[in-house]
FIRO-354619 format. One record per atom (N, C-alpha, C, O): atom name; residue in three letters; y, x, z. Coordinates in steps of 0.001 Angstrom, whole numbers, plus 524288, in hexadecimal, padded with zeros to 5 digits. Example, Ala and Ser with C-alpha at 12.3 -4.5 7.8 and 13.67 -1.06 7.14 Angstrom:
2
ATOM	atome	residu	py	px	pz
ATOM	N	Ala	7E9C6	83386	81E78 $
ATOM	CA	Ala	7EE6C	8300C	81E78 $
ATOM	C	Ala	7F31C	83390	81E78 $
ATOM	O	Ala	7F309	8379C	82111 $
ATOM	N	Ser	7F736	83232	81BA8 $
ATOM	CA	Ser	7FBDC	83566	81BE4 $
ATOM	C	Ser	8001E	83264	81EBE $
ATOM	O	Ser	80472	83461	81F67 $
***
This chain:
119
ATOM	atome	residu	py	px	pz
ATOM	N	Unk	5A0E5	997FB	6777F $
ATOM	CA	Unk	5A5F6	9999D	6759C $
ATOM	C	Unk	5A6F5	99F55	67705 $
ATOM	O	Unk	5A895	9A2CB	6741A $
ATOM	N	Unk	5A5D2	99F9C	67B79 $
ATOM	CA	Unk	5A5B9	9A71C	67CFB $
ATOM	C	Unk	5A2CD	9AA90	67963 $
ATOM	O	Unk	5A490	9AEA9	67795 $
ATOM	N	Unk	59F0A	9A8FD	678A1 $
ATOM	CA	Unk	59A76	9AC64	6731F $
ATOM	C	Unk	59E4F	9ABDA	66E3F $
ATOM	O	Unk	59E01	9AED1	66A78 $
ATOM	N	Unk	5A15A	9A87D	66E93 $
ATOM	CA	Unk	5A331	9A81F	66723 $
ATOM	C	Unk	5A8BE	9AA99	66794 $
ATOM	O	Unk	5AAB4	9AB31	6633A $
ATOM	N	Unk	5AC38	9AC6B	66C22 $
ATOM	CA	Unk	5AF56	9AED5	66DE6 $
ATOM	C	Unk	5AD43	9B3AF	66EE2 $
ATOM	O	Unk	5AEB7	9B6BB	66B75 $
ATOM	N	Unk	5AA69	9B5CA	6722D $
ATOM	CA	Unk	5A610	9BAFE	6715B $
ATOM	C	Unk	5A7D4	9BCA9	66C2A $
ATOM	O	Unk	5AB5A	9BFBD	66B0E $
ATOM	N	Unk	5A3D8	9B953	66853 $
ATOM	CA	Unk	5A1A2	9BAC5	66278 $
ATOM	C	Unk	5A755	9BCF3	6605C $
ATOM	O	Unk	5A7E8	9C15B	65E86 $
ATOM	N	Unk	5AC79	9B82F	66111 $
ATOM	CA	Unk	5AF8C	9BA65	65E68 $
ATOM	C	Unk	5B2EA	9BD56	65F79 $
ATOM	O	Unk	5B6AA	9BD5B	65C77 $
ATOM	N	Unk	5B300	9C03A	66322 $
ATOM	CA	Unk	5B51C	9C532	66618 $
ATOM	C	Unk	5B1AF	9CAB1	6651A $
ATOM	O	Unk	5B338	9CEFF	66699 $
ATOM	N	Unk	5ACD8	9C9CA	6625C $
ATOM	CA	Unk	5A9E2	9CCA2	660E9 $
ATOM	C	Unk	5AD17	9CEF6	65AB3 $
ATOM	O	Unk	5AF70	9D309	659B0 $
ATOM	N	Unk	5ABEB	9CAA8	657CE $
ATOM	CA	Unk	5AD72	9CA7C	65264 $
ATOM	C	Unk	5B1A2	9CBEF	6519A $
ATOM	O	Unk	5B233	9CDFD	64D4B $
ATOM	N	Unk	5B6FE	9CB9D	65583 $
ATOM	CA	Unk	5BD61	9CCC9	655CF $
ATOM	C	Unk	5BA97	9D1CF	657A1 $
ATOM	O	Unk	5BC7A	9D5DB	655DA $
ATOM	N	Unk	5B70A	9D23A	65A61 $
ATOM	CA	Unk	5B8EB	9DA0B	65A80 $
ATOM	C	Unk	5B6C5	9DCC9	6575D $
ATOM	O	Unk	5B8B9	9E119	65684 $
ATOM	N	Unk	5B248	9DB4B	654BB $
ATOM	CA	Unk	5B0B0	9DE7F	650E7 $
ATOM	C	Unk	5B4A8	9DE5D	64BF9 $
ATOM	O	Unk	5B63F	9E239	64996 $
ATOM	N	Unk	5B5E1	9D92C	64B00 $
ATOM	CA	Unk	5BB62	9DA88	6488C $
ATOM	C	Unk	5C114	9DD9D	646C1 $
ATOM	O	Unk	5C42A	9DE78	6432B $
ATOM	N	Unk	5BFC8	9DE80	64C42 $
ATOM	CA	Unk	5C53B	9E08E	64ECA $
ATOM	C	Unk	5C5B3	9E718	64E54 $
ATOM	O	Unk	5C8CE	9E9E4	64BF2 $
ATOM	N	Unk	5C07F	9E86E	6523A $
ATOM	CA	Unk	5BDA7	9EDBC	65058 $
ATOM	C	Unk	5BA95	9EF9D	64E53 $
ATOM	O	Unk	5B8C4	9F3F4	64F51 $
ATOM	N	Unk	5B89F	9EB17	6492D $
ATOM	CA	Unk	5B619	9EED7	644A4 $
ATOM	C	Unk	5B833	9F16A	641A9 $
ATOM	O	Unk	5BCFD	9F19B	6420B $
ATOM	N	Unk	5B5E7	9F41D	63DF3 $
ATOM	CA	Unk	5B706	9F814	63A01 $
ATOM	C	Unk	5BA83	9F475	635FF $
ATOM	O	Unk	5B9B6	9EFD0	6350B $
ATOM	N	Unk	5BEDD	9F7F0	633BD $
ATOM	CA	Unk	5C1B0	9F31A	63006 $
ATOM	C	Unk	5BD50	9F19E	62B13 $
ATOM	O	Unk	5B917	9F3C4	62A44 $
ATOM	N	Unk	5BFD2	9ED29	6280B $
ATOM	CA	Unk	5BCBD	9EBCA	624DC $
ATOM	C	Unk	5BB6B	9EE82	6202A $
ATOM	O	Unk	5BF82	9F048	61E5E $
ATOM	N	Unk	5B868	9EF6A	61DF1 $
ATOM	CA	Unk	5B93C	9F12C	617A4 $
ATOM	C	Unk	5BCCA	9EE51	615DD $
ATOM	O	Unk	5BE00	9E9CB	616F2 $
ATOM	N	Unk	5BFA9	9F353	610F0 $
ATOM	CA	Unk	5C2F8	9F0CF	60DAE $
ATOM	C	Unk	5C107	9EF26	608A8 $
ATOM	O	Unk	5BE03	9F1E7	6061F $
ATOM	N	Unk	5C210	9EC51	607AA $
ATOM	CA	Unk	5C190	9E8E5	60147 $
ATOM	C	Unk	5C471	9EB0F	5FCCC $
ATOM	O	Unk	5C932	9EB56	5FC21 $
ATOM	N	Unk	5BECC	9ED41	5F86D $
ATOM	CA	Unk	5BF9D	9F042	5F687 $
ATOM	C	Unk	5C33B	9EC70	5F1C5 $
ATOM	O	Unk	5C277	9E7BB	5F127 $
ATOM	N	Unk	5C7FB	9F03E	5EE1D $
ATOM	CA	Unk	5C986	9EDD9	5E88A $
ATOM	C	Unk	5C547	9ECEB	5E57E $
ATOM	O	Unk	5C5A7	9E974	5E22D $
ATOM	N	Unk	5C24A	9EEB4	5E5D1 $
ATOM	CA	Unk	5BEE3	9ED98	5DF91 $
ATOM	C	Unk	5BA6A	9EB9F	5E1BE $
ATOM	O	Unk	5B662	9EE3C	5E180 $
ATOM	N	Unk	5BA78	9E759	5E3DD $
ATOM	CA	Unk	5B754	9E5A4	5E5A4 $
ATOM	C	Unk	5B759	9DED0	5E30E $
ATOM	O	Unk	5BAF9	9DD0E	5E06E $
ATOM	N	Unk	5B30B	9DC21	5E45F $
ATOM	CA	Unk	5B44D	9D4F4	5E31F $
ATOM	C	Unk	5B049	9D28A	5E5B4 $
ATOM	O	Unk	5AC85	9D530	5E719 $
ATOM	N	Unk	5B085	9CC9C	5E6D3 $
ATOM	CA	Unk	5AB8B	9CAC6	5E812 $
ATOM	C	Unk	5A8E1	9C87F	5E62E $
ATOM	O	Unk	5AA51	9C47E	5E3F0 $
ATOM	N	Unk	5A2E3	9CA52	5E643 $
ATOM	CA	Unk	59EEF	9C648	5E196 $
ATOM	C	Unk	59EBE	9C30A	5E38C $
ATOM	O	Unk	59F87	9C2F5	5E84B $
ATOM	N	Unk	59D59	9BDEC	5E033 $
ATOM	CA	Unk	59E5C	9B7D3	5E2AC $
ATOM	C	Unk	5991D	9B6C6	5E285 $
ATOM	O	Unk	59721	9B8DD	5DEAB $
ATOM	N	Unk	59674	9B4B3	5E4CB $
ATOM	CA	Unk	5922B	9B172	5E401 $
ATOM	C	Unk	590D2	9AD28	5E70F $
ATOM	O	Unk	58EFD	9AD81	5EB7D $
ATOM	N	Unk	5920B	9A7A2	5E3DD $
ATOM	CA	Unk	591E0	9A2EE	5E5DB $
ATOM	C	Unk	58E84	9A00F	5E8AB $
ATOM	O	Unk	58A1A	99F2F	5E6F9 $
ATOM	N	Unk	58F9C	99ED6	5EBC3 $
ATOM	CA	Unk	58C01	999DA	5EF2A $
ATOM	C	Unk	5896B	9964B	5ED11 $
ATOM	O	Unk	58AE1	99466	5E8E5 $
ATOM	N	Unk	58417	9944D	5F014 $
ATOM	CA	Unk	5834E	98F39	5ED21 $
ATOM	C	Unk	5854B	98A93	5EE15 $
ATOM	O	Unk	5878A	989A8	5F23B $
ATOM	N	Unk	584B1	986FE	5EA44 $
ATOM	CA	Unk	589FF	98200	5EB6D $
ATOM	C	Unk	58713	98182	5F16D $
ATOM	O	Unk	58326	983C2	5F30D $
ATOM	N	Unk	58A51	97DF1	5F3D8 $
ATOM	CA	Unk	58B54	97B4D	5F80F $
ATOM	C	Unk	58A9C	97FE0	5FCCA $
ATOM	O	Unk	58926	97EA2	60133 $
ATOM	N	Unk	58BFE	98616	5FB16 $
ATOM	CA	Unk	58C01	989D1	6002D $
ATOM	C	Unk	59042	98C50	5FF4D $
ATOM	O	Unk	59258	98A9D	5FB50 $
ATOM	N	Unk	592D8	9900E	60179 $
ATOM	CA	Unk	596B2	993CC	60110 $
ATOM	C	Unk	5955B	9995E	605C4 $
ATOM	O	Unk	591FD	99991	60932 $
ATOM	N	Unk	5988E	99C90	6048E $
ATOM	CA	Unk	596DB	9A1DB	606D3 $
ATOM	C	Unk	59943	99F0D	60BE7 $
ATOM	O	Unk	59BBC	99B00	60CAB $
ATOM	N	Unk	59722	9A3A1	60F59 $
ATOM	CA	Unk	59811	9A10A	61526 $
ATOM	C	Unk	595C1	9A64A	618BA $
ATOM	O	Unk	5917B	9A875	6184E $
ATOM	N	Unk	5996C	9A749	61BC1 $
ATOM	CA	Unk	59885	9ABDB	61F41 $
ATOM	C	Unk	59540	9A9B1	62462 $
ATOM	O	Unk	5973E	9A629	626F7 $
ATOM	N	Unk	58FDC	9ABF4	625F8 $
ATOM	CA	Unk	58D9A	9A94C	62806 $
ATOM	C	Unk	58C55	9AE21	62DF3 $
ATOM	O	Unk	58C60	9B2E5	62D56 $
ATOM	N	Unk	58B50	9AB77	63341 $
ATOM	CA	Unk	58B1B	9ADF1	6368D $
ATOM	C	Unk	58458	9B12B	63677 $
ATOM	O	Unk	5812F	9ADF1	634D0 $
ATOM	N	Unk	5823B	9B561	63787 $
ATOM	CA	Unk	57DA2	9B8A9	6383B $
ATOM	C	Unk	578F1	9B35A	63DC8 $
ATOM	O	Unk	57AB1	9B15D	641CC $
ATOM	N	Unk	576D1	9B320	63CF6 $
ATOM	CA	Unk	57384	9B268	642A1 $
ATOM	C	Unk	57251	9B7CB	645ED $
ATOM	O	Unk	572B9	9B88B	64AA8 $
ATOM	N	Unk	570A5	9BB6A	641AF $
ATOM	CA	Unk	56D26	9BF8E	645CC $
ATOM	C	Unk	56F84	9C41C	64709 $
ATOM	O	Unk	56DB1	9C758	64A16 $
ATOM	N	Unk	573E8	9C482	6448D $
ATOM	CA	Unk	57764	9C929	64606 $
ATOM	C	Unk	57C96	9C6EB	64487 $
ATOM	O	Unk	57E22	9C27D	6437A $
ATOM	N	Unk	58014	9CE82	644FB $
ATOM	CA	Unk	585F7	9CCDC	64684 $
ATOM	C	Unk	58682	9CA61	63F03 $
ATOM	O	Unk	58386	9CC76	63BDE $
ATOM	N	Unk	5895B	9C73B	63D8F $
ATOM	CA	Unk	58B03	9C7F3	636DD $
ATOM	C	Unk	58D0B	9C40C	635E4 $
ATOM	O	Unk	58F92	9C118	638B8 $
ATOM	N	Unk	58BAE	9C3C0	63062 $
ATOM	CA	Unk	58CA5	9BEA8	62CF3 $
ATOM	C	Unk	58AC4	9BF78	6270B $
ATOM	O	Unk	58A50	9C3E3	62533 $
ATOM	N	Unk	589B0	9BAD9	62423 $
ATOM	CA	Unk	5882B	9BB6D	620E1 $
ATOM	C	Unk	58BE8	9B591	61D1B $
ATOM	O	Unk	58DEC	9B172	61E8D $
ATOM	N	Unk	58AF7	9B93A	61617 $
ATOM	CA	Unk	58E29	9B451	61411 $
ATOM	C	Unk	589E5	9B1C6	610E7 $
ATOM	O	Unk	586B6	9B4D8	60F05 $
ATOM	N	Unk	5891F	9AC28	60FD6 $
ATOM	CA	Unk	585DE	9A95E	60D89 $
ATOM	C	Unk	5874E	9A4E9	60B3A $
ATOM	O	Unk	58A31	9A23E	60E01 $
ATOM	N	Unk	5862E	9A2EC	60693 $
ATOM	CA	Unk	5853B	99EB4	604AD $
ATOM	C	Unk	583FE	99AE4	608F0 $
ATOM	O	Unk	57FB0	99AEF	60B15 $
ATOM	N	Unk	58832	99723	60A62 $
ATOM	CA	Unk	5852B	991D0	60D40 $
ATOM	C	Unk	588D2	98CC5	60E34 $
ATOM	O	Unk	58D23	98BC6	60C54 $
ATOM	N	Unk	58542	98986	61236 $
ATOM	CA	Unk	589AC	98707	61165 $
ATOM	C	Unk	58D87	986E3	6175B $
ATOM	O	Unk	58C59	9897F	61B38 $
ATOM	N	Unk	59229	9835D	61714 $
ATOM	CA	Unk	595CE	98250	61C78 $
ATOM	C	Unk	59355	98256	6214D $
ATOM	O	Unk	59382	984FB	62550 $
ATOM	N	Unk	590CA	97E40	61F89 $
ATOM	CA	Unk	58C2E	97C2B	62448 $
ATOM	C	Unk	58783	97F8A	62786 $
ATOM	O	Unk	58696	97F83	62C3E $
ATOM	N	Unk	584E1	9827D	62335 $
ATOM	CA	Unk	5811A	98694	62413 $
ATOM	C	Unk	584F5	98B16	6276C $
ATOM	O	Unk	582E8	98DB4	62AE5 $
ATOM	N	Unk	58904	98B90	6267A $
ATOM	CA	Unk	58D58	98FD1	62905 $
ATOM	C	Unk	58E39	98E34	62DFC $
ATOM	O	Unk	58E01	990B9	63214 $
ATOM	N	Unk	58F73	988D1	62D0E $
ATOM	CA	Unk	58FE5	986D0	63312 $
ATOM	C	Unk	58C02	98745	6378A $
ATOM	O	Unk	58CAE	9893B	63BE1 $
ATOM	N	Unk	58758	984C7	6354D $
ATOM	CA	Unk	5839C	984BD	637FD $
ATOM	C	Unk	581BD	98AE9	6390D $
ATOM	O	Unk	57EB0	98B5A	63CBE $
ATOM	N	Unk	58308	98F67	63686 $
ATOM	CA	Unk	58143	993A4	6393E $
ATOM	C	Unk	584CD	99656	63C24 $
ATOM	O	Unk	583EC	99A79	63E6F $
ATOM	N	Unk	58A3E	99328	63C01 $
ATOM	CA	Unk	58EB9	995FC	64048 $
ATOM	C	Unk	58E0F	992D5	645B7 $
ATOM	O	Unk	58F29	99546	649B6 $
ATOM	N	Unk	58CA2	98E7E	6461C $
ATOM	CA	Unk	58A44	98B37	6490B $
ATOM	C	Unk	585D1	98D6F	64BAB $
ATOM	O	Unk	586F7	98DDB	65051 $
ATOM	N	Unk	5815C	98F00	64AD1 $
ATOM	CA	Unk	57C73	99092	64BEE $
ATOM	C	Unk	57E92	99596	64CCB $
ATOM	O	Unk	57AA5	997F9	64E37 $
ATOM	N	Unk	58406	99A54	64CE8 $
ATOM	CA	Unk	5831F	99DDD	64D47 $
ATOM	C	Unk	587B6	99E06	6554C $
ATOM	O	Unk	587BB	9A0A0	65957 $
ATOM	N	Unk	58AD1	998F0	652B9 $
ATOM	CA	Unk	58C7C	998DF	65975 $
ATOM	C	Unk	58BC4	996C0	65BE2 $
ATOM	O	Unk	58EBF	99660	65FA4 $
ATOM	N	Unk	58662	99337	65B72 $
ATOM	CA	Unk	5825B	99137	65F3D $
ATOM	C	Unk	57FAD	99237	660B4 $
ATOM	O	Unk	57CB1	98FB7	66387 $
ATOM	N	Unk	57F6D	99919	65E98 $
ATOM	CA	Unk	579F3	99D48	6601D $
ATOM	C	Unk	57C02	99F33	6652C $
ATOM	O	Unk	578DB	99F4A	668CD $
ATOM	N	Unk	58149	9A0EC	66627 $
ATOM	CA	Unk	583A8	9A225	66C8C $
ATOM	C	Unk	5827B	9A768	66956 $
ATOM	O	Unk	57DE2	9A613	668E5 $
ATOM	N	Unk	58297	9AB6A	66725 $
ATOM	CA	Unk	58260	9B0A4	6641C $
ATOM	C	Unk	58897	9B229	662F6 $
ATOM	O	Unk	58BD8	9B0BE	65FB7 $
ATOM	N	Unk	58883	9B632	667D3 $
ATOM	CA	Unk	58EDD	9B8B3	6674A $
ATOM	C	Unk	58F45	9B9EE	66011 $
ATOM	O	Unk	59300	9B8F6	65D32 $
ATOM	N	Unk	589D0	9BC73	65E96 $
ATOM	CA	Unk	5880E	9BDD8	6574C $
ATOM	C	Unk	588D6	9BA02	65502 $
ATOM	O	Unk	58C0A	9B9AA	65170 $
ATOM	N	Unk	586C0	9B751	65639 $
ATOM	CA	Unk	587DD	9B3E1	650E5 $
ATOM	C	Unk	58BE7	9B111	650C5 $
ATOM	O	Unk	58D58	9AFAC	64C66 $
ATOM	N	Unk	58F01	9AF56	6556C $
ATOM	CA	Unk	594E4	9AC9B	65589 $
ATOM	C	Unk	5991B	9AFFE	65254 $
ATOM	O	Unk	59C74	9ADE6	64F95 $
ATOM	N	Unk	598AA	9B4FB	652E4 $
ATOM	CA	Unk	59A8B	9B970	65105 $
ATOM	C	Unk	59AE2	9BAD1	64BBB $
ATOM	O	Unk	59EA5	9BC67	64931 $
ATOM	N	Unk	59423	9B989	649E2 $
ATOM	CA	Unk	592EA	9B8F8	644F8 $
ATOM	C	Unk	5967F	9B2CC	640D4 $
ATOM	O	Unk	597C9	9B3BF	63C4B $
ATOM	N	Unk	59736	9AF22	64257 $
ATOM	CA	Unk	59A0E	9AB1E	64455 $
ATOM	C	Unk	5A058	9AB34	64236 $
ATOM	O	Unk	5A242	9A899	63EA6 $
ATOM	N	Unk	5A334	9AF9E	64619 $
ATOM	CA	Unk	5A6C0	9AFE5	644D5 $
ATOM	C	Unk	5A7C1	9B24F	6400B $
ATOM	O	Unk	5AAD7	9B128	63C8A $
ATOM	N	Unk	5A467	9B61B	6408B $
ATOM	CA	Unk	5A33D	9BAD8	63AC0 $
ATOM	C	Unk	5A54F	9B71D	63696 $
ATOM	O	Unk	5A9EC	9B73B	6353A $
ATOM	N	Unk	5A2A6	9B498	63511 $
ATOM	CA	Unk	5A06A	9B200	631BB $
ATOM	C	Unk	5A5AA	9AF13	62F1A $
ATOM	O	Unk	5A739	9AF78	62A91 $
ATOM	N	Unk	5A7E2	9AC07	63363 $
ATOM	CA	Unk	5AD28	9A9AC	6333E $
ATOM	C	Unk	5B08D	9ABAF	63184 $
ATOM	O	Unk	5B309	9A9D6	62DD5 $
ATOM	N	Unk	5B1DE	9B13C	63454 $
ATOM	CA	Unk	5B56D	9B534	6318D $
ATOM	C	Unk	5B372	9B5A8	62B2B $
ATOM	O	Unk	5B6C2	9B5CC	627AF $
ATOM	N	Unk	5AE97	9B5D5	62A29 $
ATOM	CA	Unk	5ACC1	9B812	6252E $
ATOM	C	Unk	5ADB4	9B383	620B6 $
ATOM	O	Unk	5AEAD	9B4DD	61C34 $
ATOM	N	Unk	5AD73	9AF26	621D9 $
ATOM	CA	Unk	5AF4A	9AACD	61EC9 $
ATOM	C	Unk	5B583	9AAA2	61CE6 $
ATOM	O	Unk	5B6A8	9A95A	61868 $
ATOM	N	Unk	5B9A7	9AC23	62101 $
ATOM	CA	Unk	5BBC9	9ABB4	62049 $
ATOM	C	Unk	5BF8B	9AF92	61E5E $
ATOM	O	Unk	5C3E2	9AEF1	61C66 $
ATOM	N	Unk	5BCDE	9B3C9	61F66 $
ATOM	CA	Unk	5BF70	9B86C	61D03 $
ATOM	C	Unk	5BF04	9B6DE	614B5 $
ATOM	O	Unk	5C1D4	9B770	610D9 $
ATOM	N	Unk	5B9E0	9B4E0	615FA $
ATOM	CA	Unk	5B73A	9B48E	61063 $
ATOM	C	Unk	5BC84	9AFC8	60C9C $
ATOM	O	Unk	5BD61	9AECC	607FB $
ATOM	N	Unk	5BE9C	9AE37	61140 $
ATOM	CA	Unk	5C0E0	9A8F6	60E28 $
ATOM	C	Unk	5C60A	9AB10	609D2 $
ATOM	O	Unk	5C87D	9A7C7	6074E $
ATOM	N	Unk	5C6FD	9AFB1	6097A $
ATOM	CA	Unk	5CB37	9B1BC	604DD $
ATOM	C	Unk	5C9A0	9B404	6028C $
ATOM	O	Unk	5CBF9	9B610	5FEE1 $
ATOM	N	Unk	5C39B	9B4ED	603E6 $
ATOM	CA	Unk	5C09A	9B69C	5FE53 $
ATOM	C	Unk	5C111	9B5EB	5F91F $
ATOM	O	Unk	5C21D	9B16C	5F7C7 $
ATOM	N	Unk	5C05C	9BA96	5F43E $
ATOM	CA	Unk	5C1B6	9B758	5EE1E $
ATOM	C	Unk	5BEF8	9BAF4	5EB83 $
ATOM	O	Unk	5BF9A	9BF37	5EDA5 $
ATOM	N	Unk	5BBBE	9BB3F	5E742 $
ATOM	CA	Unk	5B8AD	9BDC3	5E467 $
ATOM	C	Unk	5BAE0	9C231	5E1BE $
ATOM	O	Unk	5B87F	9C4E3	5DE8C $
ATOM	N	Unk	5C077	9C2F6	5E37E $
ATOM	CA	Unk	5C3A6	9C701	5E108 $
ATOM	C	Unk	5C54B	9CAB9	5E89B $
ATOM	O	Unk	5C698	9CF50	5E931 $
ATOM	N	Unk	5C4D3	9C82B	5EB47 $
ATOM	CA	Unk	5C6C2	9CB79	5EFC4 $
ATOM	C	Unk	5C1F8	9D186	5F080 $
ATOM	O	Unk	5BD47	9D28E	5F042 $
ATOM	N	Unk	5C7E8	9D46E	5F1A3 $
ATOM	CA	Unk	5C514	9D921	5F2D9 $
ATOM	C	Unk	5C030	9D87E	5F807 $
ATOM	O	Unk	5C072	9D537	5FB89 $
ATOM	N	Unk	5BB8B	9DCD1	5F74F $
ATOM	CA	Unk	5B86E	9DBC4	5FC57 $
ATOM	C	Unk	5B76A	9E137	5FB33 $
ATOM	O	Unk	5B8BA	9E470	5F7E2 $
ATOM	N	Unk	5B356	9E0E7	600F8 $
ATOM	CA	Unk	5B067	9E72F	6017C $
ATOM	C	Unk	5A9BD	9E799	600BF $
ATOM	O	Unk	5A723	9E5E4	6046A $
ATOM	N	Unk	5A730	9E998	5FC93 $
ATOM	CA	Unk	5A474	9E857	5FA1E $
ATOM	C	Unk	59EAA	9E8CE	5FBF6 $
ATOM	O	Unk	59CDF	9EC49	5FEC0 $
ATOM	N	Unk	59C8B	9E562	5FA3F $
ATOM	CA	Unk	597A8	9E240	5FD6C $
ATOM	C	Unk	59936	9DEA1	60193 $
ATOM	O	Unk	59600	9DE71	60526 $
ATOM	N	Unk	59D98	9DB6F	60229 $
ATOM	CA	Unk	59F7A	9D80E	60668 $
ATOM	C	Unk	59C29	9D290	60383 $
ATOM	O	Unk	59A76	9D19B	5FF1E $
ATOM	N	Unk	59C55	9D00C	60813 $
ATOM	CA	Unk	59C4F	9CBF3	60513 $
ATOM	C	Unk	59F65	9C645	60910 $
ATOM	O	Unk	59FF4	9C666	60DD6 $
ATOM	N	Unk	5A0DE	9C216	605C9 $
ATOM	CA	Unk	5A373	9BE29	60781 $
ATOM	C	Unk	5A421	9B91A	605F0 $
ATOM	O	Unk	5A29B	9B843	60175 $
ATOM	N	Unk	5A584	9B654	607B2 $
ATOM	CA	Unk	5A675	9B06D	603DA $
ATOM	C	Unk	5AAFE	9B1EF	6002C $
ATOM	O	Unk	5AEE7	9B470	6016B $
ATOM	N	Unk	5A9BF	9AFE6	5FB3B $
ATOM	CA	Unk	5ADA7	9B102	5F854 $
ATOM	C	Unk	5AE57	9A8E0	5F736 $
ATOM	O	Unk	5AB26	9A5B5	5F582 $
ATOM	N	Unk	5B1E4	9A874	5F872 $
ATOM	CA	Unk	5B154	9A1B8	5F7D1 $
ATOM	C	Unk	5AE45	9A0EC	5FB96 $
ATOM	O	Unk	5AE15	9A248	60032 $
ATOM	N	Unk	5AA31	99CC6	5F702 $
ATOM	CA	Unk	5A559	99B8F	5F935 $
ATOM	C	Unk	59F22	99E7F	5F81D $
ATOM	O	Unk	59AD8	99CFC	5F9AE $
ATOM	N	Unk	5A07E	9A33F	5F4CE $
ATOM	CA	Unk	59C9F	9A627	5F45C $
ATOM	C	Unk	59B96	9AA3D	5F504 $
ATOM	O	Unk	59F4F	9AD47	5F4D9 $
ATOM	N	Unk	59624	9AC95	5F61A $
ATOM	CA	Unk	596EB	9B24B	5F76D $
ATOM	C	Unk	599F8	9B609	5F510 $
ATOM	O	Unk	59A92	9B555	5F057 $
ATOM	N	Unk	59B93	9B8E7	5F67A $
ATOM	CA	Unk	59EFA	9BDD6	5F573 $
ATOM	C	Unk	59B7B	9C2C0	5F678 $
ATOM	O	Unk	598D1	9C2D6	5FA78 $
ATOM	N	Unk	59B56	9C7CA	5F240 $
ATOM	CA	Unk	5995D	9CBE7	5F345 $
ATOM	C	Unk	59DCE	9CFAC	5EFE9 $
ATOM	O	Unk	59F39	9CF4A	5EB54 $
ATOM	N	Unk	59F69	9D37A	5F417 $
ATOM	CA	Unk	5A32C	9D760	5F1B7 $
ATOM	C	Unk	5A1A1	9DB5E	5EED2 $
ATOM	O	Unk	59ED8	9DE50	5F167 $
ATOM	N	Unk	5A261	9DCFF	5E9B6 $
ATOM	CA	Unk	5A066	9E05C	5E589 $
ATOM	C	Unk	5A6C8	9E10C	5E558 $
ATOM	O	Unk	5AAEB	9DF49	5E70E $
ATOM	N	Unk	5A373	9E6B1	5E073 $
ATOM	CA	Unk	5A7A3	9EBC6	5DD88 $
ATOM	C	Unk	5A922	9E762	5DA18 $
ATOM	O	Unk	5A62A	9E3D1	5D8D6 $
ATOM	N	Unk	5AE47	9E7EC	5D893 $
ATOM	CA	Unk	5B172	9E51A	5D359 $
ATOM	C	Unk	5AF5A	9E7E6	5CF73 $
ATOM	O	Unk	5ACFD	9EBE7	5D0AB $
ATOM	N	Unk	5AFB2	9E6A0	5CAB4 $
ATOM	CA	Unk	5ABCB	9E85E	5C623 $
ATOM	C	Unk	5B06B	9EA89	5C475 $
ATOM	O	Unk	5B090	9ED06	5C058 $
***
């Protein structure tokens, strides 16, 4: 419990004192590109470094690698962990019309999202 308290005192400060975010441009949109049945996009924790990544998968496969990532005792990857959490849920007011900052990418729903120029 101290490592996953660590991790997230890590993540609140880089938070806190990083650089602000990019802004999200007007003429911007997100390309959709769908999942295959029985997966959805899903913000997933890194093993080998600090990150996250978004992928096609399923609940379970998510679970089992947030599981395997705070059973590793890795201040990183608990961290990576939280990342991830935030990143889901930021994703959850996502809409194929919301402004973004371009080359982002995110769950849009249940499918990938990639931010392009509006035509």
């Amino acid at each position: 419990m101290r490592r996953f308290l660590l991790a997230l005192g890590l993540v609140f400060g880089f938070v806190v004192f990083s650089a602000p975010a990019a802004s999200a441009a007007d003429n911007t949109r997100w390309q959709v590109e769908p999942c295959p049945a029985g997966t959805k996009a899903l913000w997933l924790p890194r093993v080998d470094r600090v990150g996250t990544d978004l992928s096609c998968t399923t609940e379970e496969a998510r679970s089992a690698a947030v599981e395997a990532a705070a059973d590793s005792g890795s201040p990183t990857r608990v961290m990576n962990v939280v990342i991830a959490a935030a990143q889901q849920f930021a994703d959850r007011s996502l809409t194929a019309e919301s402004p973004c900052v371009l080359g982002a990418k995110g769950a849009v729903g249940e499918a990938i999202g990639t931010c392009v120029a509006s035509r």
